[in-house]
TIRO-2110 file (N, C-alpha, C; in Angstrom, 1 decimal):
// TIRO-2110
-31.2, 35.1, 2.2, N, 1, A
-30.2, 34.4, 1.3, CA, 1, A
-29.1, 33.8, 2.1, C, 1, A
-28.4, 34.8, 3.2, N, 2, A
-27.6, 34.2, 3.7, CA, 2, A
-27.8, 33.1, 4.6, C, 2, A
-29.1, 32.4, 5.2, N, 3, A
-29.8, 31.6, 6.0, CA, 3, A
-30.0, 30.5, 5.1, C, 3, A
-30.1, 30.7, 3.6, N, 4, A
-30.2, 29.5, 2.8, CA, 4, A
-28.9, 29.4, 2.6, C, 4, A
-28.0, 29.7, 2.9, N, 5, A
-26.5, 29.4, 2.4, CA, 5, A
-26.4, 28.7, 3.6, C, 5, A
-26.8, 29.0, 5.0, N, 6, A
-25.9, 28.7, 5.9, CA, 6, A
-26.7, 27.3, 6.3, C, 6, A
-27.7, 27.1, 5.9, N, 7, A
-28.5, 26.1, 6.2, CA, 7, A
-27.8, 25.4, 5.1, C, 7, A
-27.7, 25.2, 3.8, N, 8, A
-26.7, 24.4, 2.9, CA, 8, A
-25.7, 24.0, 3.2, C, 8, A
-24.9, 24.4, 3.5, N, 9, A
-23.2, 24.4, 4.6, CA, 9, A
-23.9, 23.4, 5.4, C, 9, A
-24.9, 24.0, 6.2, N, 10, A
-24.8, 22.9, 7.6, CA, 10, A
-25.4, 21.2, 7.1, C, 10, A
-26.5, 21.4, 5.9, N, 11, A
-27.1, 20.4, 5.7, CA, 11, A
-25.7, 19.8, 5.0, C, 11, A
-24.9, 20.3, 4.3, N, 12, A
-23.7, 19.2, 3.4, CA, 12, A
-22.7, 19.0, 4.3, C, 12, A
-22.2, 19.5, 5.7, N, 13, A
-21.6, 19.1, 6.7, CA, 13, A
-22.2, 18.0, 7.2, C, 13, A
-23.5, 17.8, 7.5, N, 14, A
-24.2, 16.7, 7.9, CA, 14, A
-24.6, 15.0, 7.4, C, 14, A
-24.3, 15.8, 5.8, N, 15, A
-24.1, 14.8, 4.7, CA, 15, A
-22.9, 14.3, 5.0, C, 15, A
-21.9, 14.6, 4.5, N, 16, A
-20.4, 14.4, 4.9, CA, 16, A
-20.2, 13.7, 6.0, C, 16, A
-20.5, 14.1, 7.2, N, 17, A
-21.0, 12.9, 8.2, CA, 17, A
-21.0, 12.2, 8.5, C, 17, A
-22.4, 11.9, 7.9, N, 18, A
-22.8, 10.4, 7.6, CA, 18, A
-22.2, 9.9, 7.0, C, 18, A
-21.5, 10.5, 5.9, N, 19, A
-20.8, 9.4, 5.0, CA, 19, A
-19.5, 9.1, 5.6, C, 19, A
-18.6, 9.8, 6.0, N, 20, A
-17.9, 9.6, 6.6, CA, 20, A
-17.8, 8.3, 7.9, C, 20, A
-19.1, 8.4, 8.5, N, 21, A
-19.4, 7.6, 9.7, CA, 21, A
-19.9, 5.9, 8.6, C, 21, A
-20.4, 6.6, 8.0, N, 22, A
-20.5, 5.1, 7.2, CA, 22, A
-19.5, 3.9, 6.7, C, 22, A
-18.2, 4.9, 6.6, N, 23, A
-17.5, 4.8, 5.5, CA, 23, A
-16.3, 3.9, 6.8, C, 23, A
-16.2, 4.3, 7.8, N, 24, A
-15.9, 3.5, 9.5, CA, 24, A
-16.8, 2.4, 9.3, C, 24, A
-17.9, 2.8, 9.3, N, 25, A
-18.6, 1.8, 9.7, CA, 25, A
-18.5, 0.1, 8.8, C, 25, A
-18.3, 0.7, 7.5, N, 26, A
-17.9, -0.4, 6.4, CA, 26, A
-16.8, -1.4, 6.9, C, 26, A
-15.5, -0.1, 6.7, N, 27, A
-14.4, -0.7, 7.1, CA, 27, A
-14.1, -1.9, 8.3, C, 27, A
-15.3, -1.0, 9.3, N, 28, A
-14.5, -2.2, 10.5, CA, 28, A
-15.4, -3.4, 10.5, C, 28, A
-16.6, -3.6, 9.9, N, 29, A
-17.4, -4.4, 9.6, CA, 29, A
-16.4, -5.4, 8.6, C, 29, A
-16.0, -5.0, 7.5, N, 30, A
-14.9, -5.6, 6.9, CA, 30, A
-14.0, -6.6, 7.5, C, 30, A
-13.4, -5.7, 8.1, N, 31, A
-12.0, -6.0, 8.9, CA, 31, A
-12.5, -7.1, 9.8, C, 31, A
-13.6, -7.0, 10.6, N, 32, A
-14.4, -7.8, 11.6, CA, 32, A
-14.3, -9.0, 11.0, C, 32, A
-14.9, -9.0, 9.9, N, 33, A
-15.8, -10.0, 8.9, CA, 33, A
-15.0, -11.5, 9.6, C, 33, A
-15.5, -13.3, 9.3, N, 34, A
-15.5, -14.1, 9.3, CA, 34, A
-14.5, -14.3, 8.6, C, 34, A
-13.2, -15.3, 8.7, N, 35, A
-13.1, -16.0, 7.5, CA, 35, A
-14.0, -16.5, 6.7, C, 35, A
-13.1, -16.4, 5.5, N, 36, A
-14.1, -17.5, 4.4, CA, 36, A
-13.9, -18.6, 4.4, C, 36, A
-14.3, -19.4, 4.7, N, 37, A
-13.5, -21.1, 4.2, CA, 37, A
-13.7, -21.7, 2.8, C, 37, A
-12.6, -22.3, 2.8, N, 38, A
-12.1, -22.9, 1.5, CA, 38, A
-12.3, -24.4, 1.5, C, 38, A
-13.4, -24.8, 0.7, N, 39, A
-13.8, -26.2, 1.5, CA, 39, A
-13.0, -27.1, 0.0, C, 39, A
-12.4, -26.4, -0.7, N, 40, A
-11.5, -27.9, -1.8, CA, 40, A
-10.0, -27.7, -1.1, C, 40, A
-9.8, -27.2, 0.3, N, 41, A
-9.0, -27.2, 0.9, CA, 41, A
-8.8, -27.3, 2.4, C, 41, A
-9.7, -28.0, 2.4, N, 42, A
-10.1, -28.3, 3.9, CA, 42, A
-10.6, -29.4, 4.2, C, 42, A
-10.5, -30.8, 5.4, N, 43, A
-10.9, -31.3, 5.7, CA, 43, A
-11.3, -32.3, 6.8, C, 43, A
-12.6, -32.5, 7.2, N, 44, A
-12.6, -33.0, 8.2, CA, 44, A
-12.4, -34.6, 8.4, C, 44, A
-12.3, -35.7, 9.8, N, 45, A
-11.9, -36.9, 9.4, CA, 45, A
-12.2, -37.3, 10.5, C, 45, A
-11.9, -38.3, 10.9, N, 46, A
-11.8, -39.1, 11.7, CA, 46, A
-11.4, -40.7, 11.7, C, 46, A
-10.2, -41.0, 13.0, N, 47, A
-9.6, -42.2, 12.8, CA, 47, A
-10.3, -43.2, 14.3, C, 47, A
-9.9, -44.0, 14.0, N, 48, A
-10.7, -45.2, 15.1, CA, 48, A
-9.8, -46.3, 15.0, C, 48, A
-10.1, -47.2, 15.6, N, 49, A
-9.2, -48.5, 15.5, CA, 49, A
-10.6, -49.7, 15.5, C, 49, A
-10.5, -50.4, 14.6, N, 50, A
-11.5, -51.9, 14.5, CA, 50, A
-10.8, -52.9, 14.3, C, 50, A
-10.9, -53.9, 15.6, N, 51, A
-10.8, -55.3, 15.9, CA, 51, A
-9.0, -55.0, 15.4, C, 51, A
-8.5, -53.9, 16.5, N, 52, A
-7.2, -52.9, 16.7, CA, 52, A
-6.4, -52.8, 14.9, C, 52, A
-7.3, -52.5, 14.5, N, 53, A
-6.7, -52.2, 13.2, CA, 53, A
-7.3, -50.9, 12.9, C, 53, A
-6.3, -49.7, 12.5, N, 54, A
-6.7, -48.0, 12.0, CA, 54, A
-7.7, -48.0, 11.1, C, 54, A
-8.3, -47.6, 11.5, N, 55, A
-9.3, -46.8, 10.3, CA, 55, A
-9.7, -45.7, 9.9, C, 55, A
-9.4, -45.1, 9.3, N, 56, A
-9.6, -43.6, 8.5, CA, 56, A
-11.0, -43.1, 7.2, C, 56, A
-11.6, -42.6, 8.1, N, 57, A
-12.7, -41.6, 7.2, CA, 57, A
-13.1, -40.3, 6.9, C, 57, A
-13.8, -39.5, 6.3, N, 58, A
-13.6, -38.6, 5.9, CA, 58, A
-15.3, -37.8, 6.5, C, 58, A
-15.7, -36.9, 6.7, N, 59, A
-16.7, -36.1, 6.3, CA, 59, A
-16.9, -35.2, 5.4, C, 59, A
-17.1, -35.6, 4.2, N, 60, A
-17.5, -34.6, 2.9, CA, 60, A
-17.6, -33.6, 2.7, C, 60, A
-19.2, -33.2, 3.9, N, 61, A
-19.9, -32.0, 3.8, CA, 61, A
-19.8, -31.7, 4.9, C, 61, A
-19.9, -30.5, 5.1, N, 62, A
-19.4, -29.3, 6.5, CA, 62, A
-19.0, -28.1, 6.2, C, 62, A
-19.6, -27.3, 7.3, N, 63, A
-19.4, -25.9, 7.5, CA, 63, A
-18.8, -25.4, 8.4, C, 63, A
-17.8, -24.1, 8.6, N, 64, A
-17.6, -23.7, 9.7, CA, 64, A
-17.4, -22.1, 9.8, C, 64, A
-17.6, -21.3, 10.5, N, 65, A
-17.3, -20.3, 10.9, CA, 65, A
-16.1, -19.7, 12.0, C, 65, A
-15.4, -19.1, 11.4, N, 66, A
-14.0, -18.5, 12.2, CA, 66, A
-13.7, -16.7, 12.1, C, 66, A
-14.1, -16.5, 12.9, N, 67, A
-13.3, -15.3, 13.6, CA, 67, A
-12.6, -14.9, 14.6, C, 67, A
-11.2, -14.9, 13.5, N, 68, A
-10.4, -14.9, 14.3, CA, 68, A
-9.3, -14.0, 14.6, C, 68, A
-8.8, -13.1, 14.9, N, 69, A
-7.6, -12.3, 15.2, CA, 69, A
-6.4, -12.5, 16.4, C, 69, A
-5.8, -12.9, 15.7, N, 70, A
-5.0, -13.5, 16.8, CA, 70, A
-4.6, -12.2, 17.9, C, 70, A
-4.6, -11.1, 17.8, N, 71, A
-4.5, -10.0, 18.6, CA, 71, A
-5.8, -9.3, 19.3, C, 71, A
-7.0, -10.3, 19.2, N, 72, A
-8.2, -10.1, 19.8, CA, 72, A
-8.9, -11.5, 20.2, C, 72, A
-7.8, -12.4, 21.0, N, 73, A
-8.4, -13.4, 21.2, CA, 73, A
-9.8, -13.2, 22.2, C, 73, A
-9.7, -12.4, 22.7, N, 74, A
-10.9, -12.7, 23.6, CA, 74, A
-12.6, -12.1, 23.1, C, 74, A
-12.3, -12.2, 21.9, N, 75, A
-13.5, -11.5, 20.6, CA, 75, A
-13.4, -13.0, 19.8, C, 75, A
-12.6, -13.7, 19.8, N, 76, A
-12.3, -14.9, 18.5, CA, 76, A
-13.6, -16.4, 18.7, C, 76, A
-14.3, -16.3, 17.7, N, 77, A
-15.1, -17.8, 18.4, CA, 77, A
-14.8, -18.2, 16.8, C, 77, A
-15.6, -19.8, 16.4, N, 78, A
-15.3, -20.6, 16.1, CA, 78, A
-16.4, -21.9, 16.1, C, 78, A
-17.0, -21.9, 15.1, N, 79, A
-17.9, -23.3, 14.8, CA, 79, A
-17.9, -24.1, 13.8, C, 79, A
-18.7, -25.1, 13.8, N, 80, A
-17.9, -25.8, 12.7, CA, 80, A
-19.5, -27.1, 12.8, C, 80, A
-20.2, -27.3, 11.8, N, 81, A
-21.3, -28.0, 11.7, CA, 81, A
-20.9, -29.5, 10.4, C, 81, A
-21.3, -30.4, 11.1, N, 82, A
-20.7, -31.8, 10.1, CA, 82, A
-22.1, -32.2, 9.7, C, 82, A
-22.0, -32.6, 8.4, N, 83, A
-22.9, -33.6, 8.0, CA, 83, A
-22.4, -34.8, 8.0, C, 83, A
-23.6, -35.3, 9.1, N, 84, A
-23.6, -37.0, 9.5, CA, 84, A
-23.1, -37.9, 8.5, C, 84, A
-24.3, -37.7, 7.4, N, 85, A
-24.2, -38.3, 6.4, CA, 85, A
-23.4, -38.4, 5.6, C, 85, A
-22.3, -37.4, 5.4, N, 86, A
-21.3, -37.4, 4.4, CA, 86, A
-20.3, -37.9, 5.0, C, 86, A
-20.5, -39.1, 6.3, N, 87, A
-19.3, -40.0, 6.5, CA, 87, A
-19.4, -40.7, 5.4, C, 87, A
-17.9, -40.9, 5.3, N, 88, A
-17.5, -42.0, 4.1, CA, 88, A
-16.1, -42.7, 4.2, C, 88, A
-16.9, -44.2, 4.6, N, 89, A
-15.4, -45.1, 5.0, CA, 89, A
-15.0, -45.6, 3.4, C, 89, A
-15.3, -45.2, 2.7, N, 90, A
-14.7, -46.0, 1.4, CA, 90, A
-15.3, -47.1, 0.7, C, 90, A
-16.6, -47.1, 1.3, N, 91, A
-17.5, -48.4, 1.4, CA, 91, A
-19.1, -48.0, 1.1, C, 91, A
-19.8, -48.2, 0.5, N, 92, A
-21.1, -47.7, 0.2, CA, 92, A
-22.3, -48.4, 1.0, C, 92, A
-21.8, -50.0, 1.8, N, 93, A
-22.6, -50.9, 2.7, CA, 93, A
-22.3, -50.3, 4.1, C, 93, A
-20.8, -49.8, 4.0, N, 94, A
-20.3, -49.7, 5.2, CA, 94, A
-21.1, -48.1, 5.7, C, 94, A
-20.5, -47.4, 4.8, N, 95, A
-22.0, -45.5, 5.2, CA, 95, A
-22.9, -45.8, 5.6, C, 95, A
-23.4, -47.1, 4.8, N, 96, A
-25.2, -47.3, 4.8, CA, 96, A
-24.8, -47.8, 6.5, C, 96, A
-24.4, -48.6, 7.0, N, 97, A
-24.4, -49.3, 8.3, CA, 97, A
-24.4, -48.3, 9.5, C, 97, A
-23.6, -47.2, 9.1, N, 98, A
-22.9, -46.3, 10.3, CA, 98, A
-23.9, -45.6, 10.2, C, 98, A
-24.8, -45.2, 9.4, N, 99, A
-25.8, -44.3, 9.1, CA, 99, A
-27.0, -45.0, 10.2, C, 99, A
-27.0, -46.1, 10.8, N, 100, A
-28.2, -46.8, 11.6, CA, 100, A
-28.2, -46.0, 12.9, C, 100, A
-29.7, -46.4, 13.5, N, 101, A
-29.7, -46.1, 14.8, CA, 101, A
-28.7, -46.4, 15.7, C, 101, A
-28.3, -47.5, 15.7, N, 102, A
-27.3, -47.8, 16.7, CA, 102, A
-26.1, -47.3, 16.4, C, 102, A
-25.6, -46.7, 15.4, N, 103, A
-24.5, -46.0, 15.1, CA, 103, A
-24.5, -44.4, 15.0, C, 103, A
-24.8, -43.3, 14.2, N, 104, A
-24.7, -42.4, 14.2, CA, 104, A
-26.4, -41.9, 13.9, C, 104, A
-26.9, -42.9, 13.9, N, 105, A
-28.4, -42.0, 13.4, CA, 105, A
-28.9, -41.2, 12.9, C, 105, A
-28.2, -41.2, 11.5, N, 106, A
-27.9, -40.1, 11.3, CA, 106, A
-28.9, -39.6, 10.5, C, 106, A
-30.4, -40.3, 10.3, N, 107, A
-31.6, -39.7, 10.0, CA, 107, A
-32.4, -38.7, 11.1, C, 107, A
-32.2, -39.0, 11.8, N, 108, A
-32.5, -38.1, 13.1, CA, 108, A
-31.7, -37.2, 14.0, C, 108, A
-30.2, -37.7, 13.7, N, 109, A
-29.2, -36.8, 14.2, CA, 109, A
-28.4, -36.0, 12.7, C, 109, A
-28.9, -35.6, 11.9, N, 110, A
-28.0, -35.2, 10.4, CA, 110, A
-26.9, -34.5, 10.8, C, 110, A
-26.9, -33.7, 11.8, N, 111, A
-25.8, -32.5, 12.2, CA, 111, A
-25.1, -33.1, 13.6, C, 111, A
-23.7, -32.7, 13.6, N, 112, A
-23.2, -33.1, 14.4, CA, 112, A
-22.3, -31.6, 14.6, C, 112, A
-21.8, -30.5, 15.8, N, 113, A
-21.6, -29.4, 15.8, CA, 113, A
-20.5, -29.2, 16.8, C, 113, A
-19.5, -28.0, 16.9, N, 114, A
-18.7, -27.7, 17.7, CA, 114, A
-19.1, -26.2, 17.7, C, 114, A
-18.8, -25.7, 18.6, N, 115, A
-18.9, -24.3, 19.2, CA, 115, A
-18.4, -23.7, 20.2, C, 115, A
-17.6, -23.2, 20.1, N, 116, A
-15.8, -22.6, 20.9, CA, 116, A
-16.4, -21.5, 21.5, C, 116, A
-16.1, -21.8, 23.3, N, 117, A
-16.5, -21.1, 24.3, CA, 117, A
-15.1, -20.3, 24.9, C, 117, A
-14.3, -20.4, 24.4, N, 118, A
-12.4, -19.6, 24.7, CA, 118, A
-11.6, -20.4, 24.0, C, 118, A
-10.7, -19.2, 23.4, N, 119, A
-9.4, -19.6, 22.6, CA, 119, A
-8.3, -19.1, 23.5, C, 119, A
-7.4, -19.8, 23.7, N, 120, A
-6.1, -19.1, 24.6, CA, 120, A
-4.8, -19.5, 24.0, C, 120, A
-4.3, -18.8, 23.9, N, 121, A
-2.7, -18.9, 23.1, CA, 121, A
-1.8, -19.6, 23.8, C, 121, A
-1.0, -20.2, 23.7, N, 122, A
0.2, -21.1, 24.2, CA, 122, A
1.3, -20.8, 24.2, C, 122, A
1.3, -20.9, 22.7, N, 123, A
3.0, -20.1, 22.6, CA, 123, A
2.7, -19.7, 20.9, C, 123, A
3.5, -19.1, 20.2, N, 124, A
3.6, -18.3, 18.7, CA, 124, A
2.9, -20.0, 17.6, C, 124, A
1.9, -19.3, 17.6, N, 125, A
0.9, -20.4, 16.6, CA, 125, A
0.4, -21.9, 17.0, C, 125, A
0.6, -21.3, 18.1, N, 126, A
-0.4, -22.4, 19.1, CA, 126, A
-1.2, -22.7, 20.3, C, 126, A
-2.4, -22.5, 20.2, N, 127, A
-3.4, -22.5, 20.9, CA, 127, A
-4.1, -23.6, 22.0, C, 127, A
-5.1, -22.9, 22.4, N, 128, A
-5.9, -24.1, 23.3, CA, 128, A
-7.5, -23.8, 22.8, C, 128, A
-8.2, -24.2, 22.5, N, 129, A
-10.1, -23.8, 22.1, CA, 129, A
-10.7, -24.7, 23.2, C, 129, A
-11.6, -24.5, 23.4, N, 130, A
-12.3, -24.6, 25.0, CA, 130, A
-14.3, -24.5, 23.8, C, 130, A
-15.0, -25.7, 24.4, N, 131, A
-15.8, -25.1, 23.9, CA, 131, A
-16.9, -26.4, 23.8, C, 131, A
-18.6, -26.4, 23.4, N, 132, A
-19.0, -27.5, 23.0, CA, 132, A
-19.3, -28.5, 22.2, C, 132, A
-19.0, -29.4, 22.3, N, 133, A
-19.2, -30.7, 21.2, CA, 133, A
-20.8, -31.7, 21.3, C, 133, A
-21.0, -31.5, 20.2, N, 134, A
-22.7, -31.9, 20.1, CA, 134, A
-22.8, -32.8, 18.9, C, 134, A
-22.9, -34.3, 19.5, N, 135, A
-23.1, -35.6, 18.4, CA, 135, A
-24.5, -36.3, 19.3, C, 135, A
-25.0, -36.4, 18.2, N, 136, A
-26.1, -37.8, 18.4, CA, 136, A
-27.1, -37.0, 19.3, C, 136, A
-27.0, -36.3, 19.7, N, 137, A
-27.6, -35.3, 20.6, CA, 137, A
-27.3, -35.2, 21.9, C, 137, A
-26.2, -35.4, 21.8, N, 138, A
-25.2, -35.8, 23.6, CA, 138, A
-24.6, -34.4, 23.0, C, 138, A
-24.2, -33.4, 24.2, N, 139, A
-23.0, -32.4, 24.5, CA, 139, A
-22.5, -32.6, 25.2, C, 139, A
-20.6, -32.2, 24.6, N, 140, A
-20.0, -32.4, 26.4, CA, 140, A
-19.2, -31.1, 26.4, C, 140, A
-18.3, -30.4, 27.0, N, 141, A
-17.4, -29.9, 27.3, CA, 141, A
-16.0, -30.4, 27.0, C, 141, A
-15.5, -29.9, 25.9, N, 142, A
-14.2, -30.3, 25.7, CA, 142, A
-13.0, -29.0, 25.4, C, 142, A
-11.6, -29.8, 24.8, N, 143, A
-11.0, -28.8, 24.9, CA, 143, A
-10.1, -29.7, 24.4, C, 143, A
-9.0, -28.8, 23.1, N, 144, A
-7.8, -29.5, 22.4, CA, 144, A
-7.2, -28.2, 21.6, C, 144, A
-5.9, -28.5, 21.6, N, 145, A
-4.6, -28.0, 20.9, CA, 145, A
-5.0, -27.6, 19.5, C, 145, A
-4.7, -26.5, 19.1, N, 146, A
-5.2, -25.9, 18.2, CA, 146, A
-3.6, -25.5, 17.3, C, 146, A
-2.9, -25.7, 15.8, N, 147, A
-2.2, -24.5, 15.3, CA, 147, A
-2.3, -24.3, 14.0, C, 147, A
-1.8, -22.8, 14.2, N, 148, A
-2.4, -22.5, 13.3, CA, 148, A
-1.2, -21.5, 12.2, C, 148, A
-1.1, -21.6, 11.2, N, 149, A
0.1, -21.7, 10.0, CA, 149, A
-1.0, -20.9, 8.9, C, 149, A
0.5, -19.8, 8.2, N, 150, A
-0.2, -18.7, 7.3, CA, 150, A
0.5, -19.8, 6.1, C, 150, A
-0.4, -19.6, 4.9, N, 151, A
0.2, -19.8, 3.7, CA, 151, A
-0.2, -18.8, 3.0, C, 151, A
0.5, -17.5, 2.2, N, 152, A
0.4, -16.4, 1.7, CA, 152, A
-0.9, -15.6, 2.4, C, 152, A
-1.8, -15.3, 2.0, N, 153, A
-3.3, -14.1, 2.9, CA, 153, A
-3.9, -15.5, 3.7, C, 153, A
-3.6, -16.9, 3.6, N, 154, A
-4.9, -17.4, 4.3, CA, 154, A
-4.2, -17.7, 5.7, C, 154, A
-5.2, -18.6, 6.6, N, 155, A
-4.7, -19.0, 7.0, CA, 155, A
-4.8, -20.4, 7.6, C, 155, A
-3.9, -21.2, 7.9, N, 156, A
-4.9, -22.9, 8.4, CA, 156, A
-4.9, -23.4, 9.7, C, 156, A
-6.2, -23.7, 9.9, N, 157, A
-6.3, -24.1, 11.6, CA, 157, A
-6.2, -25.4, 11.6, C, 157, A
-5.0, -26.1, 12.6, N, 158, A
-5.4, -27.8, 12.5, CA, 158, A
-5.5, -28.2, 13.7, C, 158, A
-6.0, -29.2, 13.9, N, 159, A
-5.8, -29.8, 15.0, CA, 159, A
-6.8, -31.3, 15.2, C, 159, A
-6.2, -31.8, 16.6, N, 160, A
-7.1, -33.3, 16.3, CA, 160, A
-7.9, -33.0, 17.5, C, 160, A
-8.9, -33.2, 17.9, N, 161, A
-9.5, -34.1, 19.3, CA, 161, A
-10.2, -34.8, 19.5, C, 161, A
-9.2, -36.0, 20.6, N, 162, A
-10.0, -37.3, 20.6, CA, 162, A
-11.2, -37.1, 21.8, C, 162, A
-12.3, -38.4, 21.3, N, 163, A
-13.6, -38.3, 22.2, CA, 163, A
-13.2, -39.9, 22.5, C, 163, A
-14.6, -40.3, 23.0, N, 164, A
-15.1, -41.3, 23.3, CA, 164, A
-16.2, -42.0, 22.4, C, 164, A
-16.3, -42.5, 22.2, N, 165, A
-17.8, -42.2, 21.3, CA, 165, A
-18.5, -43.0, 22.0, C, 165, A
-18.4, -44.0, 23.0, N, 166, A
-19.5, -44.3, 24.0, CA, 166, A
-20.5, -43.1, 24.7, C, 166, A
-19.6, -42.1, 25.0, N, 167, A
-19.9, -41.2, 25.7, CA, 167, A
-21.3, -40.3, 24.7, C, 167, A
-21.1, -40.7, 23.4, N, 168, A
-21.5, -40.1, 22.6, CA, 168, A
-23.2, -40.9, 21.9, C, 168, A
-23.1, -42.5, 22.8, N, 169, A
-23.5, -43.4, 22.0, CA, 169, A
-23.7, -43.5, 21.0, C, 169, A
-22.6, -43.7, 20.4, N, 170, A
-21.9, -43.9, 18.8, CA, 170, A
-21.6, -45.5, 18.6, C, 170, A
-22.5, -46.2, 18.7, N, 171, A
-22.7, -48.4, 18.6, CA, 171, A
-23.0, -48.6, 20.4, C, 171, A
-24.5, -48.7, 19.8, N, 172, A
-25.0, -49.2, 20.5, CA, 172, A
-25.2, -50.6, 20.8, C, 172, A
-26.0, -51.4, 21.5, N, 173, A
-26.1, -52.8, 21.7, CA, 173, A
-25.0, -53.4, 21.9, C, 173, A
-25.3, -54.2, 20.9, N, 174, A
-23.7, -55.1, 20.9, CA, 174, A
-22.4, -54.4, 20.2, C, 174, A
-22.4, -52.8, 20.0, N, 175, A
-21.3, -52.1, 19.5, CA, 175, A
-20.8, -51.6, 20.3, C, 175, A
-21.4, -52.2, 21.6, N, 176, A
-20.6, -51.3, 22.7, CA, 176, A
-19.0, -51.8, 23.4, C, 176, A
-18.9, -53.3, 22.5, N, 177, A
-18.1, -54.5, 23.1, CA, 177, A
-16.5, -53.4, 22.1, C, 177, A
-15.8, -52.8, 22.9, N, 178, A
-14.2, -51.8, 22.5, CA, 178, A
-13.5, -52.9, 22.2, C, 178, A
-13.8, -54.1, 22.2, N, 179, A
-12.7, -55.1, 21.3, CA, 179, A
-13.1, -55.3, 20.1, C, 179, A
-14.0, -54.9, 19.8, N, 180, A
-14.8, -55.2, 18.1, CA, 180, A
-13.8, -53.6, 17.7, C, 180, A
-14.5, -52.2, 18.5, N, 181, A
-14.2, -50.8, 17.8, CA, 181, A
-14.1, -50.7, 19.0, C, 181, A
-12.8, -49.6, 18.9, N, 182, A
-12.5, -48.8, 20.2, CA, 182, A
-13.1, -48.0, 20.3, C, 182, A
-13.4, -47.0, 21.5, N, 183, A
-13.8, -46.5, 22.6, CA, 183, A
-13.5, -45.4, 22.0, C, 183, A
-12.0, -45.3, 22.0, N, 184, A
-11.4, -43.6, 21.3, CA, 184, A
-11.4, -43.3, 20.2, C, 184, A
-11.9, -41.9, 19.5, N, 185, A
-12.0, -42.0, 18.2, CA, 185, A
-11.2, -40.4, 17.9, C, 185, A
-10.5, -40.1, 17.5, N, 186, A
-9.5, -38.7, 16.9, CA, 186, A
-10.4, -38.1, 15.8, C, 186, A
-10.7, -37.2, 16.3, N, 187, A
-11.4, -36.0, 14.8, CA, 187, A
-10.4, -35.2, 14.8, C, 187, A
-10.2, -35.2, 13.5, N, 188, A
-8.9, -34.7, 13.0, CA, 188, A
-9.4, -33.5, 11.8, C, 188, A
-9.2, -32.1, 11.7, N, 189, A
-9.6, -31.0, 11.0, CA, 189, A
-8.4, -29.9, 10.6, C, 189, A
-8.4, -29.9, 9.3, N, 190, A
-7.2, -29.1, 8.7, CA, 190, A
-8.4, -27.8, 8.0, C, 190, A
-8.4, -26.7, 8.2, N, 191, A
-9.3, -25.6, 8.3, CA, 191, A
-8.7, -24.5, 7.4, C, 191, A
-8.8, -24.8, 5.7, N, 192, A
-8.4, -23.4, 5.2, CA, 192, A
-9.1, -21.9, 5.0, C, 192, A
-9.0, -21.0, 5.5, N, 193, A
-9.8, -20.3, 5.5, CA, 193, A
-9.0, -18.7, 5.2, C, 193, A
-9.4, -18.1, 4.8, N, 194, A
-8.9, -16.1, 4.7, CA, 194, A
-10.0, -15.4, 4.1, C, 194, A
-9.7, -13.8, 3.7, N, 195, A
-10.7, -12.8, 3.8, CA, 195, A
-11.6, -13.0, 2.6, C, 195, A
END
């Protein structure tokens, strides 16, 4: 009798245990977890200049993933996936046009992606992200200024960085002439996101 007791004791110490080890295990999985993003509060863009006049558009649809702790930068990455297609200059001929091969191709290229290789801090809420950019099916290595501002539990990442889009061959042919569309194009991303 007293071997079935003592074997009970040890089997519900064992129980306890586990649960206990589970119950860590939840938490820091938790804690770990991704932001959520908040996409009726977030947006991606991009400006350009044509025949030196601004031009401002939006991308609709997109995803991104952030984990981030500002007290564990060297754990923090950061992606962020565009749908080609959900450019939108304000123009329904104009989408259809950028949507061509010689523009964004975007039947063959639909996704356009970023993927953060180091985040490094600067000074109190502002950063540097280090990492690759993947359009049209070109990647390069880039890197731009990152800040980032709490509004009650969330929090917002913004920042702009400019490309080339030659580089990217983003108008081809005769879209290559930078006096029609310039050369430099600013992606610009306001990133609401919390637990």
């Amino acid at each position: 009798m007293l071997i079935i007791e003592v074997g009970m004791n040890f089997l519900s110490m064992i129980k306890l245990c586990f649960a206990l080890v589970s119950q860590l295990l939840l938490i820091t999985m938790l804690h770990a977890a991704p932001l959520q993003l908040d996409l009726n509060k977030s947006t991606v863009s991009a400006t350009f200049k044509q025949m030196n006049v601004p031009v401002d558009a939006n991308f609709t649809k997109f995803s991104a993933m952030i984990d981030f702790d500002v007290n564990k930068l060297d754990a923090a990455k950061a992606s962020i996936d565009i749908h080609i297609p959900s450019f939108d200059l304000g123009d329904p001929d104009y989408n259809h046009e950028v949507q061509k091969k010689e523009w964004f191709n975007g039947s063959q290229f639909p996704k356009a992606s970023f993927v953060s290789s180091k985040i490094k801090s600067l000074a109190a809420g502002k950063f540097e992200v280090s990492g690759k950019l993947t359009i049209k099916g070109k990647t390069a290595d880039v890197n731009f200024p990152l800040t980032l501002k709490k509004e009650g539990s969330a929090q917002i990442f913004e920042g702009s960085l400019p490309i080339r889009r030659l580089a990217f061959s983003i108008g081809e042919g005769e879209w290559k002439d930078t006096s029609i569309v310039a050369d430099e194009v600013i992606i610009k991303f306001r990133i609401f996101a919390g637990k």
